[in-house]
Each structure stands twice: as structure tokens, then as C-alpha cells.
N, C-alpha and C positions, 0 to 999 in steps of 0.2 A: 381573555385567556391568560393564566398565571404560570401555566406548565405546558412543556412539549417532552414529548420521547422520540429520538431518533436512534436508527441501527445508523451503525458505521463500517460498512465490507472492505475489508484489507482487500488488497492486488497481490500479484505476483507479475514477475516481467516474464511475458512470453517468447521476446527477442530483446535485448540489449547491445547495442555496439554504442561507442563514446568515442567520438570522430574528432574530436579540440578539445581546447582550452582558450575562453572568452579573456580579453584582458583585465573584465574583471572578477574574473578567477572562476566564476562557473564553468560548468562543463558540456559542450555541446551532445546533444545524443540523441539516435535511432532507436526507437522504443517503442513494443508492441506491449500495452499493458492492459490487465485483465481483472476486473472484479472478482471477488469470489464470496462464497457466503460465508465462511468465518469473518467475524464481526465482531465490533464493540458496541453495548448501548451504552448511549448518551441523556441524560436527564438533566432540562433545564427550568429553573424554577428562578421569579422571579425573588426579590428581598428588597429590603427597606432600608438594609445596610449600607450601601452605597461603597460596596467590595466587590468584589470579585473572589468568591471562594469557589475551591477543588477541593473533590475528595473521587476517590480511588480506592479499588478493591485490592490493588497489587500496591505493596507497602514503599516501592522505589522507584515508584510513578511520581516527578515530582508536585509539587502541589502551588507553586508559583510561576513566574514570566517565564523559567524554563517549559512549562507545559503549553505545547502549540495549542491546547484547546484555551486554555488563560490567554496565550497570544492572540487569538481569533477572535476571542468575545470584546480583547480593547480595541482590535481592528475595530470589526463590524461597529460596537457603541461611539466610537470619534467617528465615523462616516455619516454615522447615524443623528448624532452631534446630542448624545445621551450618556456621555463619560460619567456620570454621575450617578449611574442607575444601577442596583446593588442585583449578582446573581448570584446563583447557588448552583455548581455545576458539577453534577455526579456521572462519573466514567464505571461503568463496568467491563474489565477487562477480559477479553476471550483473545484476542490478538494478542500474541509474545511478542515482545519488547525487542527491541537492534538485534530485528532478525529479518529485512528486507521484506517486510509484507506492508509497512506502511501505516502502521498502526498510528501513530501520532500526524501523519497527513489523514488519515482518514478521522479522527476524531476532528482536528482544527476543523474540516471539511464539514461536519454533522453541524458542528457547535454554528458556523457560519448559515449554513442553511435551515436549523432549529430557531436561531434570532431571527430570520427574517420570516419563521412563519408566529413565534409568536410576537413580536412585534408590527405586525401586518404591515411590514414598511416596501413588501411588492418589488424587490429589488431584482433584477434580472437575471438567467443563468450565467448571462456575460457577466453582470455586474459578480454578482457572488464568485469568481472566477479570479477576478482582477483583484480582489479582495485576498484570496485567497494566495496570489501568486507572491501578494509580499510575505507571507509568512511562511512557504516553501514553495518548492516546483514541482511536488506529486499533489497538494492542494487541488489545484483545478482539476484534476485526474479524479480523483476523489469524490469529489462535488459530481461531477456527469458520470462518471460510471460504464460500465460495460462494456466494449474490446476496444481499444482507440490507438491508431499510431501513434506518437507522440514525438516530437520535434525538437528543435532549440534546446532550452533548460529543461524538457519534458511540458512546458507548457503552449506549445502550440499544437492544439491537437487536430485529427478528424479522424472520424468512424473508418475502422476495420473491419473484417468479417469477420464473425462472432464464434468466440470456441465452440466449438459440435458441444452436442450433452456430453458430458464424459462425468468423471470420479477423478478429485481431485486428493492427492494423498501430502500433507505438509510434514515434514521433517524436521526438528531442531536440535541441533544438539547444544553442548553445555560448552563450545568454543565458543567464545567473542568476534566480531569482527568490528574493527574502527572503519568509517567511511572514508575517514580523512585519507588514512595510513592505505587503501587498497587503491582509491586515485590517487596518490601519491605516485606509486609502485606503475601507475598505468602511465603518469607522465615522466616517467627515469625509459619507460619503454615504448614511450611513444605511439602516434595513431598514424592507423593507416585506416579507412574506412572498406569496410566490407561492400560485396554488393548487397545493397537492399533485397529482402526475402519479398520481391513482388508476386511470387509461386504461393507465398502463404495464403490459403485461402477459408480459414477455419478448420479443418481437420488435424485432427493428429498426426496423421500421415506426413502433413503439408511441412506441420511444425519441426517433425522428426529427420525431414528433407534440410530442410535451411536454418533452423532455431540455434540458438546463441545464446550465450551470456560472457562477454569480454572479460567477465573479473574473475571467471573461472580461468584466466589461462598466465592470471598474476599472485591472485590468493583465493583459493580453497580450505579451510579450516579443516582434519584431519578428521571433524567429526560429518561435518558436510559430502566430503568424501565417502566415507563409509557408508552413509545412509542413501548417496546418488548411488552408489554399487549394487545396496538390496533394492533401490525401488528398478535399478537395469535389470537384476537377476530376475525379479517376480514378475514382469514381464511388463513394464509401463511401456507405453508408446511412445515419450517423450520426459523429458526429467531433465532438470535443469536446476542454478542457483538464481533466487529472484534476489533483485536489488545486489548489492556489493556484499550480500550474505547477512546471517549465515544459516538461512533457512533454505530447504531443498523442497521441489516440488514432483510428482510423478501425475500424468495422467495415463488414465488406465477404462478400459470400458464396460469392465467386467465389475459390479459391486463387492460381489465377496472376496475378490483376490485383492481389491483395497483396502476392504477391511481386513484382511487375515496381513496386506502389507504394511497398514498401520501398526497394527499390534505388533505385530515382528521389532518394528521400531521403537515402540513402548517397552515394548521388553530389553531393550538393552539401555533403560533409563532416562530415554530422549521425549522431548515431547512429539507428537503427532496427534493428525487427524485426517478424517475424510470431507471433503466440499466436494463445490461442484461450482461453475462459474456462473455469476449473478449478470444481470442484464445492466443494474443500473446501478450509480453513485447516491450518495447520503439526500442529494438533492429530491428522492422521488422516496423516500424510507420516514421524511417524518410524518411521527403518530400526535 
């Protein structure tokens, strides 16, 4: 085998609360998070170069150690105890960039599970995990996939009950959000932990009852704002910011009224789209 293709499904946080700060310096957190089918593919092709090269569809994706998928493949080869072996490693981008969907945890995430099927080095879902947790804490999230609490740094997980079918509507607009800069703002304001949403049970309803995102109540991006207002107006069941922004999500059960609430969004220059949420992580998507 010379070549693998993997998809890569972004998340969105279906509940977030951020209850500390570790001494060193991570952030403790309550976190329902959720695969969904907007996605990146990943193409990994062996070389004789004895590099490691990227290439990307989107021109400010960067293309060295900065790129968690570059980060993942020098993991995975020193494990592997193959640092010397040249790839060739093509990202196409459908996930927006520092917009809380996880777009660079889910690629590092592909890239790690793609090596180990073409390498047939048989390495475990734990193992691929623990691999993954050194090069972020949505990594392992990534890698298994489909609705999971999430604990600690986000990497101590276990299964949740699984979003109902619904239409998933994503929102972006053209504000920036720094991650640094919004837990910053959370530790000048301190935690108080919420009670745990143990009511959530998968539905919409469940979510619309208890569901959260703590970084809505320190930064909100103006364009984040305006686009949670139309997907409340059009009638979403639950709508929320995932990750620290500054992407917005609605779900809704009705197809056309997501599609007519995407476009609404499109038209006032934003990105969007329609999903729906995936059952599994990068780990069960390579081709």
C-alpha cells in the first residue's frame, strides 16, 4: 500500500463549561462534543524524499511544524521508529479555519489514523489516542468520533447519547476569535462550575433545556452574535457558539427551513452550511 484517503469530520461543542485552571496552564472542562459531516480529506502518499511535505487547498493553511497534521505524521514516524521515511501529505479543505469546529484536530487526527492503516503498524484505538493527546486535547476526540462527554483537557472521554437526526446549520462570520485572548477573559472572571446537564439525553429538546457554551458569556464576536439571532429567529431548536468561536451552530428538524437558514446567512456574506451529525471519528473513515 503506497496511498490512503481519509475524511476528517469537524465537531462542534454541544455543551461546554471550563471549571479550572491546571498548574500547568491547561484548562479543565465539561464537554459534550459532537462529530459532524462537514469534513476535510486527507491524502497520504508515501515518497523517497525522506520529508515530510504539505500542501493545502486554502493558501494560509500553513505548510510546516505549525500544521498539526505535519505535527502528527513526526509523532506517529518517531513511535513508529521510521523518522526517516519521506510523505507527501494533501489536506483539502472544507472546514473554516479558527472557527471552533476543530479543523486542525481533526486533520492531525486522520493523518495519525491514515499512517497506521498504511503502515499496517496495527496500533490501537488507545494507542492512536495517546499519540494524539500530545499534539492537542480535541485529537483523541477526533480520532473516535460521534457524541462523547469529554473530561479533563477534553481528553478523558466516554459515550454520550447520540444527537437525534436533525440539520445541522454552521455559521461564520469574518470576526476573528484568539483562544488565548477568550480564556484569558474566563480566568480575570473566574469558575464556578455548573451543574452537569445529566437531563441531556440526545434530543434537541434535552439540549435546549441545559446546553452551554461558557465563552458566550465573556466573548461573542458581533458577527457570531447576529448569525445566533437568525438561526433563534428561524426557528432552530438549540443554537449555540462551538469551541471559543467564532463559529455558530443551529439545529433544526425541518430540511428546508435549514436550508432557506443557511442561505439567509450566505447572503449577508458569511460562510455557512447544512450537516447533520456523524456517528464516528477519522479512525473508522480511512479509504
Amino acid at each position: 500500500m503506497d496511498r490512503v484517503l481519509i475524511t476528517a469530520p469537524a465537531k462542534i461543542n454541544l455543551y461546554l463549561d471550563v471549571t479550572g485552571k491546571r498548574s500547568d496552564g491547561y484548562h479543565e472542562l465539561v464537554n459534550i462534543m459532537q462529530s459532524i459531516s462537514l469534513s476535510d480529506t486527507i491524502s497520504i502518499e508515501k515518497s523517497n524524499m525522506e520529508k515530510i511535505s504539505i500542501k493545502c487547498n486554502v493558501e494560509d493553511v500553513p505548510k510546516s511544524r505549525k500544521n498539526t497534521a505535519y505535527r502528527a505524521a513526526e509523532v506517529f514516524l518517531e513511535k513508529a521508529g521510521m523518522i526517516f521515511q519521506g510523505l507527501n501529505i494533501s489536506i483539502h479543505k472544507e472546514i473554516p479555519v479558527q472557527a471552533g469546529l476543530g479543523g486542525g484536530s481533526a486533520d492531525a487526527a486522520a493523518v495519525l489514523c491514515g499512517l497506521n492503516q498504511l503502515f499496517e503498524t496495527n496500533y490501537s484505538l488507545e494507542g492512536l489516542c495517546q499519540m494524539g493527546a500530545s499534539i492537542g486535547a480535541d485529537v483523541p476526540f477526533c480520532i473516535v468520533g460521534g457524541t462523547q462527554l469529554c473530561r479533563g483537557i477534553g481528553d478523558v472521554m466516554s459515550a454520550a447519547p447520540p444527537l437525534e437526526d436533525c440539520f445541522i446549520v454552521i455559521g461564520k462570520g469574518n470576526d476573528g476569535v484568539s483562544t488565548e485572548e477568550a480564556y484569558a477573559k474566563l480566568d480575570a472572571a473566574g469558575f464556578a462550575e455548573n451543574p452537569f446537564p445529566s437531563s441531556y439525553n440526545g434530543t434537541i429538546g434535552s439540549l435546549a433545556a441545559v446546553g452551554m457554551n461558557i465563552f458566550e458569556k465573556v466573548s461573542v464576536p458581533a458577527s457570531a452574535a447576529e448569525i445566533k439571532e437568525l438561526l433563534d429567529s428561524s426557528g432552530a431548536g438549540y443554537s449555540a457558539m462551538t469551541g471559543s468561536g467564532s463559529a455558530v451552530f443551529g439545529l433544526f428538524t425541518d430540511k428546508p427551513t435549514a436550508e432557506l437558514t443557511s442561505r439567509a446567512i450566505r447572503d449577508k456574506g458569511y460562510f455557512s452550511t447544512v450537516c447533520f451529525p456523524a456517528s464516528e471519528g477519522a479512525y473508522n473513515y480511512v479509504m
